[in-house]
C-alpha positions as CSV (number, residue, x, y, z in Angstrom):
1,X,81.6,127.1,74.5
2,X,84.8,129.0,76.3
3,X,82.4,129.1,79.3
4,X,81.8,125.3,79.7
5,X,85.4,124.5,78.9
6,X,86.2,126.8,81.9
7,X,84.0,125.3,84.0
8,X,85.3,122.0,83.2
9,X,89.2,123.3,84.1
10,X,87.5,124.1,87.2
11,X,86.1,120.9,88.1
12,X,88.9,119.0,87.5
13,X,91.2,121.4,89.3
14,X,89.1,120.6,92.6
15,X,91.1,117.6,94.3
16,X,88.1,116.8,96.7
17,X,88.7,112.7,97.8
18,X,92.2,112.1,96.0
19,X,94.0,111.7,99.7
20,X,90.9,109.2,100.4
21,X,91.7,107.5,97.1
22,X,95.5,107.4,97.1
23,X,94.8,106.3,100.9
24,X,92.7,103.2,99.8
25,X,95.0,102.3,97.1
26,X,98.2,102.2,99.8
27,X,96.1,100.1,102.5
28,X,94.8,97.8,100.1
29,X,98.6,97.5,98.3
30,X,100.0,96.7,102.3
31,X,97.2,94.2,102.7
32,X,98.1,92.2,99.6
33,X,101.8,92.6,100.6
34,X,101.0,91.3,103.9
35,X,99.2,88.5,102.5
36,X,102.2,87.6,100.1
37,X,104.5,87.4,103.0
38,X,102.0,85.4,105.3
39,X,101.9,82.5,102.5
40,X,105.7,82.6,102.2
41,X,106.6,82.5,105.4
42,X,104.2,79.7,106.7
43,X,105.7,77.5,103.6
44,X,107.8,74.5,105.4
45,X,111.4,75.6,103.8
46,X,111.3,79.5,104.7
47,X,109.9,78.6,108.4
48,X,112.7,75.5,108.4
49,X,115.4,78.3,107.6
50,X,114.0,81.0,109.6
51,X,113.8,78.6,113.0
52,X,117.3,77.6,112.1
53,X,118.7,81.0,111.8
54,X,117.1,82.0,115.1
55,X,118.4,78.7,116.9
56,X,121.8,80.1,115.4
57,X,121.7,83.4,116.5
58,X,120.4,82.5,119.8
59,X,123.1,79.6,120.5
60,X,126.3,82.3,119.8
């Protein structure tokens, strides 16, 4: 029984894949981000503001 625990510890020690894994879960958290700030900024008020503020900035 010690044995098989031990061999267990071992296993889970190995950390084989978790840089693939975390690497999937950070692409696919910027791709929903991305997609969050694609729907707000093609909404009619935030691209109204946003051409306003550059027509600002630009006229000074």
């Amino acid at each position: 029984m010690n044995g098989q625990f031990r061999e267990i510890m071992e296993q889970l020690k190995d950390d084989q894949g978790s840089t693939t894994a975390e690497f999937a879960m950070v692409t696919l958290a910027a791709v929903a981000f991305a997609g969050l700030l694609i729907s707000i900024l093609s909404s009619g008020d935030v691209r109204g503001m946003l051409m306003g503020l550059i027509s600002k900035a630009l006229s000074l």
